[in-house]
N, CA, C and O atoms as a GROMACS GRO file, in nm:
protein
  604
    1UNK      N    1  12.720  -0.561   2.345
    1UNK     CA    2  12.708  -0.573   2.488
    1UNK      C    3  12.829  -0.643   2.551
    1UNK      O    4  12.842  -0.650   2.673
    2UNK      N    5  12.904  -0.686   2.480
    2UNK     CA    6  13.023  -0.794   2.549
    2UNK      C    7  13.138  -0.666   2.598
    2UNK      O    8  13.232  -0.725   2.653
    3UNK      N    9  13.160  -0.540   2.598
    3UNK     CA   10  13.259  -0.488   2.609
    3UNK      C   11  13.198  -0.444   2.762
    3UNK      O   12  13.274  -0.438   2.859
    4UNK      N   13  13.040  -0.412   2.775
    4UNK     CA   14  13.016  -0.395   2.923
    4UNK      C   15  13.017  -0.483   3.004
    4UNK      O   16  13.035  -0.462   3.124
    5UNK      N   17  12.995  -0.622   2.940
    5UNK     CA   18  13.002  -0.764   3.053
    5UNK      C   19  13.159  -0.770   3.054
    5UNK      O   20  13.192  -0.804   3.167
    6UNK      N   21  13.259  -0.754   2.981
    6UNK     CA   22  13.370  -0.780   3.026
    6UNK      C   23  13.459  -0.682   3.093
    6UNK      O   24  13.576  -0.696   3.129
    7UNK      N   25  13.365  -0.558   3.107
    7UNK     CA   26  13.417  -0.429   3.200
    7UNK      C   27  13.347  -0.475   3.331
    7UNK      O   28  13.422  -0.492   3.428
    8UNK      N   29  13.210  -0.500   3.349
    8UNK     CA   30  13.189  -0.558   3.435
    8UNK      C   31  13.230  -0.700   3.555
    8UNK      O   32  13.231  -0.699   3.678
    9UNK      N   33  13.260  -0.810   3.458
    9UNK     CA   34  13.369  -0.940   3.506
    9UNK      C   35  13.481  -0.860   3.561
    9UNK      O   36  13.491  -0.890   3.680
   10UNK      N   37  13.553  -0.790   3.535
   10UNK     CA   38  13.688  -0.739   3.556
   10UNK      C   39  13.685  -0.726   3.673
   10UNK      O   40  13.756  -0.795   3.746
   11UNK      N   41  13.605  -0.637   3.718
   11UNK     CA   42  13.577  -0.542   3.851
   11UNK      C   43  13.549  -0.640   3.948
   11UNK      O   44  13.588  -0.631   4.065
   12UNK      N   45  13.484  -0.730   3.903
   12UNK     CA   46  13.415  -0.807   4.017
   12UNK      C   47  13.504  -0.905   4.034
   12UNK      O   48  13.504  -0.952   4.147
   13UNK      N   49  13.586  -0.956   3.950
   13UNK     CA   50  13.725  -0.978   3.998
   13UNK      C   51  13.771  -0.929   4.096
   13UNK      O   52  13.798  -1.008   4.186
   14UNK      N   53  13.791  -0.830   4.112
   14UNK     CA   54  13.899  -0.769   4.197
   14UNK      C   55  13.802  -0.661   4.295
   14UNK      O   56  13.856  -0.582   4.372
   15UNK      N   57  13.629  -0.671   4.277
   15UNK     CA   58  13.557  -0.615   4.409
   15UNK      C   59  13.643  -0.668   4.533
   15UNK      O   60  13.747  -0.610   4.566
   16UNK      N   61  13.612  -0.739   4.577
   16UNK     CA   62  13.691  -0.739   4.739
   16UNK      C   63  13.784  -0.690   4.785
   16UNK      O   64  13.793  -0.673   4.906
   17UNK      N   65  13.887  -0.651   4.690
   17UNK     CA   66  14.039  -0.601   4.748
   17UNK      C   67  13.996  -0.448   4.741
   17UNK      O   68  14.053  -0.364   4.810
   18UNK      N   69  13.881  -0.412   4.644
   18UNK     CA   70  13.840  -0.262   4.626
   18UNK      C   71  13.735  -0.217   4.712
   18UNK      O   72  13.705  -0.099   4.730
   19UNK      N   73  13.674  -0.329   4.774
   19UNK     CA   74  13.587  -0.261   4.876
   19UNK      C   75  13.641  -0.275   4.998
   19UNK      O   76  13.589  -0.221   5.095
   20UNK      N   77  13.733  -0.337   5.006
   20UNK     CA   78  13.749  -0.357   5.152
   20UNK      C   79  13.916  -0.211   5.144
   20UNK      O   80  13.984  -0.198   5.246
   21UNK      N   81  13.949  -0.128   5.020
   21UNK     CA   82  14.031  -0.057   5.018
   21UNK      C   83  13.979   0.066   5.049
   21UNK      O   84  14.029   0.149   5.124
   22UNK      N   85  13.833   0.076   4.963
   22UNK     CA   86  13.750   0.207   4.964
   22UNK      C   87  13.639   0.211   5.007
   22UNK      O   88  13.581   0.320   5.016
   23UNK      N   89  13.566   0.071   5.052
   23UNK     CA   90  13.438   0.084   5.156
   23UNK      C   91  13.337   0.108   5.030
   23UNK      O   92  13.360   0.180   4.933
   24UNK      N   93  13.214   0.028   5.058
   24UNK     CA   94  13.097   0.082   5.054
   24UNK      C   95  13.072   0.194   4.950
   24UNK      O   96  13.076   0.195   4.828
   25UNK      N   97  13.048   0.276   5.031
   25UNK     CA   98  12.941   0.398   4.958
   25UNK      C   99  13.084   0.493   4.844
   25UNK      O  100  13.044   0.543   4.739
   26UNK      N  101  13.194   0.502   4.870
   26UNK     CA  102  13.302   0.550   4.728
   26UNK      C  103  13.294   0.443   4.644
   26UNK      O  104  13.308   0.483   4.529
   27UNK      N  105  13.275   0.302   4.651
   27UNK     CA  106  13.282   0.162   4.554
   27UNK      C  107  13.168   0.231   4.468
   27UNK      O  108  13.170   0.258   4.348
   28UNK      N  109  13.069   0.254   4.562
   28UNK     CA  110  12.903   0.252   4.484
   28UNK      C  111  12.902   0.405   4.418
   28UNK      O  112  12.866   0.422   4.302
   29UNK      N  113  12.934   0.489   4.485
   29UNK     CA  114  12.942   0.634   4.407
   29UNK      C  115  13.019   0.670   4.300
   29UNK      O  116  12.993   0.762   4.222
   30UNK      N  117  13.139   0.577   4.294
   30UNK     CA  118  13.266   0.585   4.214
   30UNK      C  119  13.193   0.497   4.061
   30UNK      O  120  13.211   0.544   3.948
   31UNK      N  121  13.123   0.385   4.083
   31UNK     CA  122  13.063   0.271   4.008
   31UNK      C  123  12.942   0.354   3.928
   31UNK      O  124  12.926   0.350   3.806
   32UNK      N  125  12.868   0.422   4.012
   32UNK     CA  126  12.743   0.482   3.928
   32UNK      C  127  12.824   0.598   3.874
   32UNK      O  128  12.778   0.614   3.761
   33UNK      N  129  12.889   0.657   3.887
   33UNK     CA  130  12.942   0.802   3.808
   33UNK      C  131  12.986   0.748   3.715
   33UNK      O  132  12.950   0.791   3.605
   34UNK      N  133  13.116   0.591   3.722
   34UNK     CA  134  13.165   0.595   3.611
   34UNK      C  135  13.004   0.509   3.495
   34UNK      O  136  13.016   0.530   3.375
   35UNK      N  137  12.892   0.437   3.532
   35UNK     CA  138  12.800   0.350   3.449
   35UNK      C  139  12.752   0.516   3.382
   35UNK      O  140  12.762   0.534   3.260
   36UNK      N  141  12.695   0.644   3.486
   36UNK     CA  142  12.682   0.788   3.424
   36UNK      C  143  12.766   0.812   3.326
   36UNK      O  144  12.729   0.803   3.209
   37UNK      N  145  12.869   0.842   3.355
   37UNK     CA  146  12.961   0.856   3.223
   37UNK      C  147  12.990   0.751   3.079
   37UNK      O  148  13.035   0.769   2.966
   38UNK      N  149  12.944   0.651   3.146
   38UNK     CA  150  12.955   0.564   2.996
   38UNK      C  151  12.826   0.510   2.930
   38UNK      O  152  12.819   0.424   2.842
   39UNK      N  153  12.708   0.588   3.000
   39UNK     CA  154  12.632   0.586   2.906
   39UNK      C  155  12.583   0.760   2.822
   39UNK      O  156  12.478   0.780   2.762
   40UNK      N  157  12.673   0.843   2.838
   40UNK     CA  158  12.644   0.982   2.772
   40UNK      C  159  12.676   0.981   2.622
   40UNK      O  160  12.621   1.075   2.565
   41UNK      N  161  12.756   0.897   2.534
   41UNK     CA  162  12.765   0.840   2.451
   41UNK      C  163  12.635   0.803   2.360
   41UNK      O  164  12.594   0.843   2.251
   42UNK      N  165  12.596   0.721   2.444
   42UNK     CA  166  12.428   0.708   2.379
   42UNK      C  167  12.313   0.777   2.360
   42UNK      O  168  12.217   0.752   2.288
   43UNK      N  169  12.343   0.900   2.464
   43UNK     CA  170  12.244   1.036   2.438
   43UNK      C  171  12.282   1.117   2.321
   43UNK      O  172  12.221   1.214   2.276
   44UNK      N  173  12.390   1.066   2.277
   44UNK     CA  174  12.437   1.143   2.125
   44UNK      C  175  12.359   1.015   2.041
   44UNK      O  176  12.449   0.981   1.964
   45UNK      N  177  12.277   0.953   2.022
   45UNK     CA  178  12.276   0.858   1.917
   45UNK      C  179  12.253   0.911   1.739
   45UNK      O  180  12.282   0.870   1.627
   46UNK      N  181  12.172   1.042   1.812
   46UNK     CA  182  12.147   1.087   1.669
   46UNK      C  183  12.229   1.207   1.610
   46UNK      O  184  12.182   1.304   1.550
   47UNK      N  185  12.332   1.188   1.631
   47UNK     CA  186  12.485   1.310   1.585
   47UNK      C  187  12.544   1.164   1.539
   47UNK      O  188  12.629   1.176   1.450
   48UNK      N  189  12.523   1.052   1.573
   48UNK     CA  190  12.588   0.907   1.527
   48UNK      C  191  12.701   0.911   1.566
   48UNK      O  192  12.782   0.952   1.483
   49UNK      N  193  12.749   0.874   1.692
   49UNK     CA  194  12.910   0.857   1.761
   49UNK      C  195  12.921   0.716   1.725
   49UNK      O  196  12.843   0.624   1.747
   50UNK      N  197  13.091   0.717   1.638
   50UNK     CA  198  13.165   0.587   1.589
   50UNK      C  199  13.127   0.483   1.722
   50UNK      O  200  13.113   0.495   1.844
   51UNK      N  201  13.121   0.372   1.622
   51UNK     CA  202  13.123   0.273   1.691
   51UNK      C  203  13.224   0.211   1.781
   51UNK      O  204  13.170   0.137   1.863
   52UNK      N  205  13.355   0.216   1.793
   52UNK     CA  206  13.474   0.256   1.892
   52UNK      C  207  13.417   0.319   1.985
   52UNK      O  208  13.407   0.247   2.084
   53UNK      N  209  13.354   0.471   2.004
   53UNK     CA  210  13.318   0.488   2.107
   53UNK      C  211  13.225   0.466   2.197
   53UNK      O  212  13.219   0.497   2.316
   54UNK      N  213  13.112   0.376   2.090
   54UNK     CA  214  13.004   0.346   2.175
   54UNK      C  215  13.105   0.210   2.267
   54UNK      O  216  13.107   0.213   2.390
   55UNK      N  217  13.154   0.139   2.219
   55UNK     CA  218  13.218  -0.010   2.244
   55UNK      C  219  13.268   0.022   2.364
   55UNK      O  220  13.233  -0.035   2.467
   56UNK      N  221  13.401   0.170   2.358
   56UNK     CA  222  13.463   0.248   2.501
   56UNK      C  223  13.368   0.257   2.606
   56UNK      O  224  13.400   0.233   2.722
   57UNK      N  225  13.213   0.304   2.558
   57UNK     CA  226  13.142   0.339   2.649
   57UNK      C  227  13.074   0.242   2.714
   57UNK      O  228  13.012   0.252   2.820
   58UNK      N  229  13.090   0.136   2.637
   58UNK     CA  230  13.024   0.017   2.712
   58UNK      C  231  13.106  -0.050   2.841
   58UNK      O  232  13.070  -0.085   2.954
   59UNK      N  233  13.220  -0.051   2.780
   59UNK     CA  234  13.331  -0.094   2.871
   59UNK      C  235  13.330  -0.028   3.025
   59UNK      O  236  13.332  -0.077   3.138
   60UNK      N  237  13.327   0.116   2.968
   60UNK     CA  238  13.351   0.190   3.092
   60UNK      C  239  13.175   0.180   3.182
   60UNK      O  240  13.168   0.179   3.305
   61UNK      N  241  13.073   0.175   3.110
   61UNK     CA  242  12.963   0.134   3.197
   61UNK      C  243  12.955   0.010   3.276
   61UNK      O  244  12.899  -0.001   3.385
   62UNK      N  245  13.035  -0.110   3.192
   62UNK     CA  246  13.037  -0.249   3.295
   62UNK      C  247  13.104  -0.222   3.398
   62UNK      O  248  13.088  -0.280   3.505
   63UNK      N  249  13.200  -0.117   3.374
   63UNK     CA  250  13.304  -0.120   3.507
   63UNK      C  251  13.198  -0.045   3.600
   63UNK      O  252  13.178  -0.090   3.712
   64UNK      N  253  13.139   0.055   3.562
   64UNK     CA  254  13.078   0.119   3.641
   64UNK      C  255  12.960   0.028   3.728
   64UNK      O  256  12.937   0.034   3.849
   65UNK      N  257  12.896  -0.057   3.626
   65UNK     CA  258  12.776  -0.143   3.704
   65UNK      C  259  12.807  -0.254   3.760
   65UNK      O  260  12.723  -0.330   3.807
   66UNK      N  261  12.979  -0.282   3.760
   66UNK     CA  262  13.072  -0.374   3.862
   66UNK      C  263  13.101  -0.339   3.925
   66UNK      O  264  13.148  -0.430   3.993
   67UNK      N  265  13.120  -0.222   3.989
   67UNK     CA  266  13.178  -0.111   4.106
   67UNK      C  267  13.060  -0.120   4.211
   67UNK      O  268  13.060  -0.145   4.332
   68UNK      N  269  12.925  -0.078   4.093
   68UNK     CA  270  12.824  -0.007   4.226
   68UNK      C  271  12.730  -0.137   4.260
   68UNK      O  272  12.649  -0.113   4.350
   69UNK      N  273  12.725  -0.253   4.213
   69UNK     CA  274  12.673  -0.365   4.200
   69UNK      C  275  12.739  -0.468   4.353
   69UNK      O  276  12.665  -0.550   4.407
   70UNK      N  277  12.890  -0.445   4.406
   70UNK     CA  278  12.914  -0.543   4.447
   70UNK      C  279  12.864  -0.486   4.593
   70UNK      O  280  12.784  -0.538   4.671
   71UNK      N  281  12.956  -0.331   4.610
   71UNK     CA  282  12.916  -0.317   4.767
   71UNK      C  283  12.781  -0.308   4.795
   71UNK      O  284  12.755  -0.312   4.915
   72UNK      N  285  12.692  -0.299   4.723
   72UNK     CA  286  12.500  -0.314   4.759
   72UNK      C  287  12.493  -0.453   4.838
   72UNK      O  288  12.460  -0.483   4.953
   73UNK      N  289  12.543  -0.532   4.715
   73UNK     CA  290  12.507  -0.663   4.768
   73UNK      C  291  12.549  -0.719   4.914
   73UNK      O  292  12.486  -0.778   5.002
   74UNK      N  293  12.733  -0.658   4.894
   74UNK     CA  294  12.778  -0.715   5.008
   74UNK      C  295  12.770  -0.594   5.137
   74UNK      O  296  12.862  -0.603   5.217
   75UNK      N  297  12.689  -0.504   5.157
   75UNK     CA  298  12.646  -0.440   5.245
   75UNK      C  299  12.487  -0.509   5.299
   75UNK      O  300  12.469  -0.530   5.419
   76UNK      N  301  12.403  -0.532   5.219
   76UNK     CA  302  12.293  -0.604   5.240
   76UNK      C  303  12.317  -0.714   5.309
   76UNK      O  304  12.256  -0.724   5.415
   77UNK      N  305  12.434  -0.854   5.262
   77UNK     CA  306  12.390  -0.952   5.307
   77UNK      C  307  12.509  -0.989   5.445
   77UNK      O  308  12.524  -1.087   5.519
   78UNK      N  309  12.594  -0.828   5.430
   78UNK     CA  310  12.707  -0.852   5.535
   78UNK      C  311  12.616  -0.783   5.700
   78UNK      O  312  12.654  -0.788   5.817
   79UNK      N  313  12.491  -0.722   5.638
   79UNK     CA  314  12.387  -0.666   5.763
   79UNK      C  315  12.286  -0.755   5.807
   79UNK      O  316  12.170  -0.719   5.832
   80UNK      N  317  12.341  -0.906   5.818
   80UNK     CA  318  12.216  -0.993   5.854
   80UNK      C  319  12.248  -1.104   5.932
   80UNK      O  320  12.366  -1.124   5.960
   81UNK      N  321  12.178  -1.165   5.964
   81UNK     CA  322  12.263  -1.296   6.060
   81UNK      C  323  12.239  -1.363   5.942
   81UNK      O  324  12.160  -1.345   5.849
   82UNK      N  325  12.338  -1.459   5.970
   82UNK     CA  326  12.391  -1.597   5.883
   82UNK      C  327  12.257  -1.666   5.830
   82UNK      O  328  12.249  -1.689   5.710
   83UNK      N  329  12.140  -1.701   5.924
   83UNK     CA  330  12.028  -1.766   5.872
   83UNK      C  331  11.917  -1.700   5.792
   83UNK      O  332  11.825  -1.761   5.737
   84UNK      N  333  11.936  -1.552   5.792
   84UNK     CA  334  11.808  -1.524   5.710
   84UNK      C  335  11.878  -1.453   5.563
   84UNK      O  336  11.810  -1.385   5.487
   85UNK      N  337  12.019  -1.481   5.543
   85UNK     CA  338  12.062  -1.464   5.424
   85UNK      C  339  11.957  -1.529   5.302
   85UNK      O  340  11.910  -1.459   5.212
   86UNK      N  341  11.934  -1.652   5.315
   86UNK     CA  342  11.830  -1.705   5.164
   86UNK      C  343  11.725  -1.632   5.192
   86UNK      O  344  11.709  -1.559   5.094
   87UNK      N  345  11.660  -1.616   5.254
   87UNK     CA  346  11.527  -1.549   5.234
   87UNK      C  347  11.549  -1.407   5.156
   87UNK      O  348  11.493  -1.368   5.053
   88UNK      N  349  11.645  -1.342   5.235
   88UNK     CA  350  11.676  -1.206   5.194
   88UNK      C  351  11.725  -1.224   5.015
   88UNK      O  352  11.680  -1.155   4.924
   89UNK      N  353  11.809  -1.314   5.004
   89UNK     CA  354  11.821  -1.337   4.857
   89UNK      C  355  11.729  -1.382   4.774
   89UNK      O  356  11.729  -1.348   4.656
   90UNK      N  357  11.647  -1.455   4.821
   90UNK     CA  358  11.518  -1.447   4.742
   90UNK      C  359  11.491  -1.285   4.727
   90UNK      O  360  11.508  -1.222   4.623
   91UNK      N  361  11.442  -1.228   4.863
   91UNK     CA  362  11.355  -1.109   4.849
   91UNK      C  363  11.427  -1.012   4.708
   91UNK      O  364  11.376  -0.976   4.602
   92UNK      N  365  11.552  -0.996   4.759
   92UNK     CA  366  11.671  -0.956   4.655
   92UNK      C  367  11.638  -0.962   4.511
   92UNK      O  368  11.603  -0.873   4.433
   93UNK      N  369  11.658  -1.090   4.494
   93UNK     CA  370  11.616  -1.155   4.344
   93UNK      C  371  11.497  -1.112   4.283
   93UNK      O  372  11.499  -1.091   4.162
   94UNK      N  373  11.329  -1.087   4.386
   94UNK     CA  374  11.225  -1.052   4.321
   94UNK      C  375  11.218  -0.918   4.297
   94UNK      O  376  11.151  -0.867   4.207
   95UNK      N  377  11.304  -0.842   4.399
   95UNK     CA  378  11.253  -0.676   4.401
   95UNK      C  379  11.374  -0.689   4.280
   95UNK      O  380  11.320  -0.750   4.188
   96UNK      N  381  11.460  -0.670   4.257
   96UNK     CA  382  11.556  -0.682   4.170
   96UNK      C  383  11.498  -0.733   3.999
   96UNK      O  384  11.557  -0.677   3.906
   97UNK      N  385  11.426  -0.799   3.975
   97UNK     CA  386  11.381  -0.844   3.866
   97UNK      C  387  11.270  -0.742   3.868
   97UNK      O  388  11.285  -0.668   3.771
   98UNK      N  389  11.170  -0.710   3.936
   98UNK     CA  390  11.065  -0.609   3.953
   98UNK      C  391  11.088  -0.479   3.872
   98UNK      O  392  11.023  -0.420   3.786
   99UNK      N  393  11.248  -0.451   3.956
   99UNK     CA  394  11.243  -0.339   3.927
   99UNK      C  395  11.286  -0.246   3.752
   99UNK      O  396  11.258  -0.147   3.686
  100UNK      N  397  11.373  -0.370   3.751
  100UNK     CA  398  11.416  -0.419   3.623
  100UNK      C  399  11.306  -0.386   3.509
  100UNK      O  400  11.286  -0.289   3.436
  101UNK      N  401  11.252  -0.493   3.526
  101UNK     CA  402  11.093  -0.499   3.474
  101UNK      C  403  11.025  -0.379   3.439
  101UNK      O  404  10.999  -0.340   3.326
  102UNK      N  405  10.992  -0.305   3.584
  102UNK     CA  406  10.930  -0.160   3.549
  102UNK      C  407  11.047  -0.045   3.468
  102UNK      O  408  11.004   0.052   3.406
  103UNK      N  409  11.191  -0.073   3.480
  103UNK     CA  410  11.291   0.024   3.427
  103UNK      C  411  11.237  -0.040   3.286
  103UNK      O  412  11.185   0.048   3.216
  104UNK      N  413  11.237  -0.148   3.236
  104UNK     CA  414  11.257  -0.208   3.085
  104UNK      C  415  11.124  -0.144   3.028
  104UNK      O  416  11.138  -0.112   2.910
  105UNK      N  417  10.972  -0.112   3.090
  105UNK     CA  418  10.914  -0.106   3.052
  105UNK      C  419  10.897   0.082   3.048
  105UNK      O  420  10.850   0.140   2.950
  106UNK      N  421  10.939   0.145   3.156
  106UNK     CA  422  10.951   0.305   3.178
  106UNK      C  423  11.028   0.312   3.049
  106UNK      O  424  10.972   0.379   2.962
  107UNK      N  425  11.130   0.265   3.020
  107UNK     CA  426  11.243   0.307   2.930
  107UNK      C  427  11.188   0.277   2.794
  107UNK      O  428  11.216   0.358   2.706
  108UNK      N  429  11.083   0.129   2.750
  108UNK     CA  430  11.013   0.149   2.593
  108UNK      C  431  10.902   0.281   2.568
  108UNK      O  432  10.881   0.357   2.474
  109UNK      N  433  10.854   0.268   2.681
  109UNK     CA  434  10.735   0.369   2.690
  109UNK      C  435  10.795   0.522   2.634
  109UNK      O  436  10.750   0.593   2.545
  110UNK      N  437  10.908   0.541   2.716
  110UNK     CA  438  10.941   0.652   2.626
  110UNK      C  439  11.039   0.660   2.491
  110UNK      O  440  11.052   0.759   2.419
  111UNK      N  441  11.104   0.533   2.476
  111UNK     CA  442  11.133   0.526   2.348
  111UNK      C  443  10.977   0.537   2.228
  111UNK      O  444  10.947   0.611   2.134
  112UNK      N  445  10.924   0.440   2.285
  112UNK     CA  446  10.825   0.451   2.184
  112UNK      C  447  10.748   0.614   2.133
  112UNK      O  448  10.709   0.659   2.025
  113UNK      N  449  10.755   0.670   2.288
  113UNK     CA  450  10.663   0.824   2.263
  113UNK      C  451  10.808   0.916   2.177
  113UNK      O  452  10.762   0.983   2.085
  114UNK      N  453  10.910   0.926   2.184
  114UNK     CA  454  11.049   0.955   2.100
  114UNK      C  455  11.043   0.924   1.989
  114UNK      O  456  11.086   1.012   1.914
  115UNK      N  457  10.991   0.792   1.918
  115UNK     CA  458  11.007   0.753   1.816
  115UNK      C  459  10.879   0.821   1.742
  115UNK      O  460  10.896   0.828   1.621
  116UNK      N  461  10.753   0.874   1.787
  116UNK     CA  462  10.676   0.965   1.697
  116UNK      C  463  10.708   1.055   1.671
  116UNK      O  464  10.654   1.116   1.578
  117UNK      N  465  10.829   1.115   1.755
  117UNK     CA  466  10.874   1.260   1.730
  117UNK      C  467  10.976   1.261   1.650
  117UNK      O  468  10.994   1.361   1.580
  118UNK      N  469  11.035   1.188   1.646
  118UNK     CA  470  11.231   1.241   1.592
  118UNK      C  471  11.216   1.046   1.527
  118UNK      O  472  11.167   0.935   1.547
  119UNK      N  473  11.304   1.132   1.441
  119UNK     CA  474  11.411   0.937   1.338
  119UNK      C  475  11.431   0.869   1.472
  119UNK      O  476  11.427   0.925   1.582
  120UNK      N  477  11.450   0.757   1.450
  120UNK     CA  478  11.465   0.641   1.566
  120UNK      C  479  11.656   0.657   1.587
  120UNK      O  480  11.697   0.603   1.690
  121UNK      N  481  11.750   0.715   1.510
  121UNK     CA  482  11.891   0.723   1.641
  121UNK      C  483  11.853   0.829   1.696
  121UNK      O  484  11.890   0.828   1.814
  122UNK      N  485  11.786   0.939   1.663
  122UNK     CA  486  11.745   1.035   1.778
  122UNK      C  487  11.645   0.997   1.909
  122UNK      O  488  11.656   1.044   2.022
  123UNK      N  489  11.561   0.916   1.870
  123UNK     CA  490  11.471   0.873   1.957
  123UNK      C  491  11.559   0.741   2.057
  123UNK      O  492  11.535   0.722   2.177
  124UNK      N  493  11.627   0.689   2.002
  124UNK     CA  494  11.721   0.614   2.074
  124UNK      C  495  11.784   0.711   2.184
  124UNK      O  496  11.791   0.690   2.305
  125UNK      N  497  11.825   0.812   2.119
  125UNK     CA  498  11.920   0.948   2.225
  125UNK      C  499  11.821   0.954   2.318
  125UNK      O  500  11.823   0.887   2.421
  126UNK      N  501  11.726   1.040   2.287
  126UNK     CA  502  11.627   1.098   2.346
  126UNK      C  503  11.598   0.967   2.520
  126UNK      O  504  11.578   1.010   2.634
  127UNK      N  505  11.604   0.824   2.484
  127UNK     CA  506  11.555   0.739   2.581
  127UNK      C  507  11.684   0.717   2.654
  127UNK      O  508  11.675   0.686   2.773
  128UNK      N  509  11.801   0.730   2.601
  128UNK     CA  510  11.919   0.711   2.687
  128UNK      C  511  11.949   0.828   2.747
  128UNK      O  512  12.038   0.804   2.829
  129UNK      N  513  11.918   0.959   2.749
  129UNK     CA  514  11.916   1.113   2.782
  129UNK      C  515  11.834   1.068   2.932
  129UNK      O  516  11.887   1.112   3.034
  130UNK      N  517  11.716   0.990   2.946
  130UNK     CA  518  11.627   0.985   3.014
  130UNK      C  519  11.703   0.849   3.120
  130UNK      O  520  11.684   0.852   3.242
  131UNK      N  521  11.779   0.748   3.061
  131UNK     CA  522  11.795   0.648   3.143
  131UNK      C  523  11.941   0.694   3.195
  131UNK      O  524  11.973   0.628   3.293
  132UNK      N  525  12.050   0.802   3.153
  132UNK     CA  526  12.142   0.876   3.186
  132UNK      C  527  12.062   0.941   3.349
  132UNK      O  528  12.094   0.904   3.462
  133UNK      N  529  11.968   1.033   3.318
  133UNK     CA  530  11.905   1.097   3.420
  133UNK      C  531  11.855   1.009   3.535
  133UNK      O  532  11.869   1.043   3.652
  134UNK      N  533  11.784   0.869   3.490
  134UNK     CA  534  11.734   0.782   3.615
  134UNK      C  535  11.878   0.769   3.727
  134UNK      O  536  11.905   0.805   3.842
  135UNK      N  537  11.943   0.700   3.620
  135UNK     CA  538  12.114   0.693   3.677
  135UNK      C  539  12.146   0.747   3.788
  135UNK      O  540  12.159   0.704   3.902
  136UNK      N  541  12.160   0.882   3.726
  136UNK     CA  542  12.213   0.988   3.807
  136UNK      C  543  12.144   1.006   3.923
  136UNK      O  544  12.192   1.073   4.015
  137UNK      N  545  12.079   0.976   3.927
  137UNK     CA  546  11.936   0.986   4.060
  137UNK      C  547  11.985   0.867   4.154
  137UNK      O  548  11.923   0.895   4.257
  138UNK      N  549  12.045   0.773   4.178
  138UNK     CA  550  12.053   0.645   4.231
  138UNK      C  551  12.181   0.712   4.292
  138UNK      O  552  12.210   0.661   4.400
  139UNK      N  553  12.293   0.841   4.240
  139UNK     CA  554  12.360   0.890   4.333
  139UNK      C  555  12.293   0.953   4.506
  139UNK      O  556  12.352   1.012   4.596
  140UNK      N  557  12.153   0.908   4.494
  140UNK     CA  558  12.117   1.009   4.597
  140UNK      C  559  12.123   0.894   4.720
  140UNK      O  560  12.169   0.916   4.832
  141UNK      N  561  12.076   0.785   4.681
  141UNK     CA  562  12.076   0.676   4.791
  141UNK      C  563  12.211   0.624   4.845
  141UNK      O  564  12.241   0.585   4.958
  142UNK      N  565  12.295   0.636   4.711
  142UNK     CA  566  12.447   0.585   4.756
  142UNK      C  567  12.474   0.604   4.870
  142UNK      O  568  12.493   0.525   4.962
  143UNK      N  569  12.480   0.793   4.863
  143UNK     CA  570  12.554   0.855   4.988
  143UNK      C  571  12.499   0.876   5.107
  143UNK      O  572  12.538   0.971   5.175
  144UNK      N  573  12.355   0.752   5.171
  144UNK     CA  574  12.355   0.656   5.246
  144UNK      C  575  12.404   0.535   5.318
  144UNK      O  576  12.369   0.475   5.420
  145UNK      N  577  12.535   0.515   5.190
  145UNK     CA  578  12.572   0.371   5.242
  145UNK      C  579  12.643   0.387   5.349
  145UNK      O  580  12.638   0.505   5.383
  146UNK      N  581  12.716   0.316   5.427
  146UNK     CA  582  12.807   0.339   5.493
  146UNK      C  583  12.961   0.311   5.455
  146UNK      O  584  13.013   0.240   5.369
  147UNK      N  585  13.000   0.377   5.532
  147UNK     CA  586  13.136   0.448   5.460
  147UNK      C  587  13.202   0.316   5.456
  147UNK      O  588  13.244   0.263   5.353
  148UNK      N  589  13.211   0.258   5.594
  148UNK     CA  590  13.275   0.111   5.579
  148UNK      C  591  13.204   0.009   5.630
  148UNK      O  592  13.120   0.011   5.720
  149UNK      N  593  13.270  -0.136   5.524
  149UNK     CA  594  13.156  -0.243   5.539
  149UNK      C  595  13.157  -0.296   5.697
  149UNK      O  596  13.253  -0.291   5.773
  150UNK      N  597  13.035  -0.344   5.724
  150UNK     CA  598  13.003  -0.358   5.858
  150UNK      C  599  13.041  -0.524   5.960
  150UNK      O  600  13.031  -0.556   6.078
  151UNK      N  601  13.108  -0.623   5.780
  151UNK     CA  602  13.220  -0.695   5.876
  151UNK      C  603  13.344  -0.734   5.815
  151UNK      O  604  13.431  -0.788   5.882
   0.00000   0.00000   0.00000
């Protein structure tokens, strides 16, 4: 996991100079395509792709979940007056762990129903095939955001 947290740190380094270059909704569309692309790697689990490339793919997913991670946030809390920022970060924090929660638990549920069917690196594939697909679905809200941030 350290090659996606340090693809991820990177980005968020240097989020501000990239959102305020490309706005919003290309930060967040650009961020989920590349976290899409670096987790297709893991839908091969059971063809067994070298470990180099899973490591590449991690990398390139932190960058991706550092891309689409910052303009959410800073579109959310740049759309509010100054005083109801904590509340909203609370709210943030619970739906955010929630959702988490139900992804961690959608995502064993079908590992587990995978793992009666197929060897467990296939059944591993089989659940990242499925969390590849959730992914890809979160392109639909992106291209909602607005194009540029609102201060």
């Amino acid at each position: 996991m350290a090659p996606q947290a340090l693809g991820s740190a990177a980005v968020m380094l240097a989020s501000g100079r990239l959102l305020g270059r490309f706005g919003p909704r290309r930060m967040m569309l650009a961020g989920i395509a590349l976290s899409v692309l670096g987790t297709i790697a893991f839908t091969q689990l059971g063809s067994g792709p070298g470990g180099v490339l899973l490591s590449l793919s991690l990398l390139i997913r932190g960058v991706g979940l550092g891309a689409a991670t910052t303009p959410g946030m800073t579109t959310l809390y740049g759309s509010l007056e100054r005083s109801r920022i904590p509340r909203a970060a609370s709210a943030f924090n619970v739906v955010n762990r929630i959702g988490g929660s139900l992804g961690t638990a959608l995502l064993a549920a079908i590992l587990h129903n995978a793992l009666t069917a197929a060897p467990p690196p296939a059944a591993f594939g089989t659940t990242f095939t499925w969390a590849l697909a959730l992914s890809a679905l979160t392109l639909v809200p992106a291209l909602f955001f607005p194009q540029r941030s609102s201060r």
